[in-house]
C-alpha positions as CSV (number, residue, x, y, z in Angstrom):
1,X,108.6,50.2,73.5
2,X,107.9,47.6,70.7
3,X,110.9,46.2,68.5
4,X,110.7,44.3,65.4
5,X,113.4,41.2,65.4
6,X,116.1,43.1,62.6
7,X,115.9,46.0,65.3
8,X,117.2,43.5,68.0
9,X,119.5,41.9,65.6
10,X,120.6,44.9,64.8
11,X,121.2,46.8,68.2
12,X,122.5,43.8,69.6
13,X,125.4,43.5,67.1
14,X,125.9,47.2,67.6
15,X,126.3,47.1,71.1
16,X,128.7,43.7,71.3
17,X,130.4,43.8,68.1
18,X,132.5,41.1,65.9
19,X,131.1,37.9,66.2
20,X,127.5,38.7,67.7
21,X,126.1,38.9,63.4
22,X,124.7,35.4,63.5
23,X,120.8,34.7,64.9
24,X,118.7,31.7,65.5
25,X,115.4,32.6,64.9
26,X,113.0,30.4,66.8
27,X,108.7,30.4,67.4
28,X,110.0,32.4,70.5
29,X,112.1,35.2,69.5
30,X,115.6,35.5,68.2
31,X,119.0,33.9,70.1
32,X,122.4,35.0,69.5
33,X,124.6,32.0,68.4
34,X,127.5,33.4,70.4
35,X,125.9,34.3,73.4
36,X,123.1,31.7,73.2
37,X,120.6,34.2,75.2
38,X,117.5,35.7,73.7
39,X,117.6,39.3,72.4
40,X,113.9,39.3,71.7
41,X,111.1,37.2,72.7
42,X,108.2,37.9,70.6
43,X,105.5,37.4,73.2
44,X,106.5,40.2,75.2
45,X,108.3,42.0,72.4
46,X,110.7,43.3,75.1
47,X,115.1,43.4,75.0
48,X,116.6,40.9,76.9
49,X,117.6,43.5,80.0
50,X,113.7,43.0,80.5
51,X,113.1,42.0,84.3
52,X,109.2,43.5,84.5
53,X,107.4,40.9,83.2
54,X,107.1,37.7,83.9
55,X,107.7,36.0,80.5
56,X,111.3,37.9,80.6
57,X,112.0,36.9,84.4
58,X,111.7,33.2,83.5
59,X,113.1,33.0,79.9
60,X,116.3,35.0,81.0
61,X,116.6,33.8,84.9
């Protein structure tokens, strides 16, 4: 399922609270300044617990 970048912004400050408000945006996708891990990269459009594709397996490994 496809998710714009406010979505992931959005659920990810939801789900990890204070602190996890402020984004990076980048050509990629969007990084959490705290965590400094993509929530979203655009290419595959997919949450960073993504471990199907390939993109996700080498951006998050």
């Amino acid at each position: 399922m496809a998710i714009s970048r406010q979505q992931a912004r959005s659920e990810h400050s939801r789900q990890f609270g204070a602190g996890h408000e402020q984004f990076t945006e980048t050509i990629y996708g969007v990084v959490c300044a705290v965590c400094h891990n993509y929530i979203l990269i655009d290419k595959t459009n997919c949450p960073s617990t993504c471990r199907e594709h390939e993109t996700c397996r080498q951006a998050y490994g």
